[in-house]
N, C-alpha and C positions, 0 to 999 in steps of 0.2 A: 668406306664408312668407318669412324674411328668412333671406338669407344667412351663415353666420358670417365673424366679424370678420376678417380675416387675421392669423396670428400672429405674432411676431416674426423667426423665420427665413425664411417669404416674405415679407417685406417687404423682408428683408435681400438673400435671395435679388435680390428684384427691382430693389432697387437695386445689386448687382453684375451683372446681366445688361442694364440702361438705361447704368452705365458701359462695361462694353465694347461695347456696341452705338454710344455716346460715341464711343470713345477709337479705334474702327475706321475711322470716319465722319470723322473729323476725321485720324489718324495717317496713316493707308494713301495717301488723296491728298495730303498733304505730304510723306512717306516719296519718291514717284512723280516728284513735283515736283524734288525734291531731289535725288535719283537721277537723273533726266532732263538735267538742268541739268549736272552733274559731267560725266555722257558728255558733254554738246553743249562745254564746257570742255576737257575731254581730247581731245576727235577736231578742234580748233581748233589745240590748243597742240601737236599730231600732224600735221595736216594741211597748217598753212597757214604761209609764212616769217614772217611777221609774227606771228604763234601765240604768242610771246613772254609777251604781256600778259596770256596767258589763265592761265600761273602762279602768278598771283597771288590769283586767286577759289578754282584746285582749293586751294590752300596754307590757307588763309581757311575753305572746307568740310573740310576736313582737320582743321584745328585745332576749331572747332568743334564738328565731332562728335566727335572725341575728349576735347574737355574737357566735352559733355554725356555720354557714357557714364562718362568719371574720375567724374563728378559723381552720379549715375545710381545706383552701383556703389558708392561712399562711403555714398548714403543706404541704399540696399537694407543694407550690412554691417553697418551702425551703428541696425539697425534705424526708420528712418525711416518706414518702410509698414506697423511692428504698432502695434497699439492707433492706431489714427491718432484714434480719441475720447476716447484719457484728458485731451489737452491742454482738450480741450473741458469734463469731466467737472471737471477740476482747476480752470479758471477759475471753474465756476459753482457749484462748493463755496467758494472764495475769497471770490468776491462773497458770499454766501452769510454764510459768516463774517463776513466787513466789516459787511454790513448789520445782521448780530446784536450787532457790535461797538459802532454806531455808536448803535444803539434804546437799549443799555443805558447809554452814557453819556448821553444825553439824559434819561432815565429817573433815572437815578442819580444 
């Protein structure tokens, strides 16, 4: 007795639950890192005379993450994250067409 095929929605399903199982895995201990790093920057450029130098990294993770959320928030508005498979769909109707193009001159 064999199993049925899986449908298109759980496959879909499971490739958005193998992404954010991804995107946890990968995000959350960089997020950590990142985080960690600013405090040990900030309780330097706080604690110590010479702390001076350490201005210059919070300044640096400052700017950075704010120019990734600018960035971030720009795709999200402008719809960057729907249809993320038309570009895909469009290229291979393209090709698609080309190649019909190209059979008939040959032909022709």
């Amino acid at each position: 007795m064999s199993t049925p095929a899986p449908t298109a929605a759980q496959r879909n399903r499971k490739a958005q639950i193998t992404t954010i199982v991804f995107a946890v895995v990968i995000l959350v201990p960089s997020m950590l890192g990142f985080i960690g790093k600013f405090i040990e920057f900030t309780a330097v450029f706080r604690g110590e005379g010479d702390g001076a130098f350490a201005v210059t990294p919070i300044v640096n993770y400052l700017l950075a993450t704010t120019g990734f959320f600018c960035l971030f928030g720009w795709a999200v508005v402008h719809g960057m994250f729907s249809q993320i498979e038309a570009p895909k769909q469009k290229m291979l109707e393209t090709e698609a067409m080309l190649d019909d193009l190209e059979a008939k001159a040959h032909h022709g």
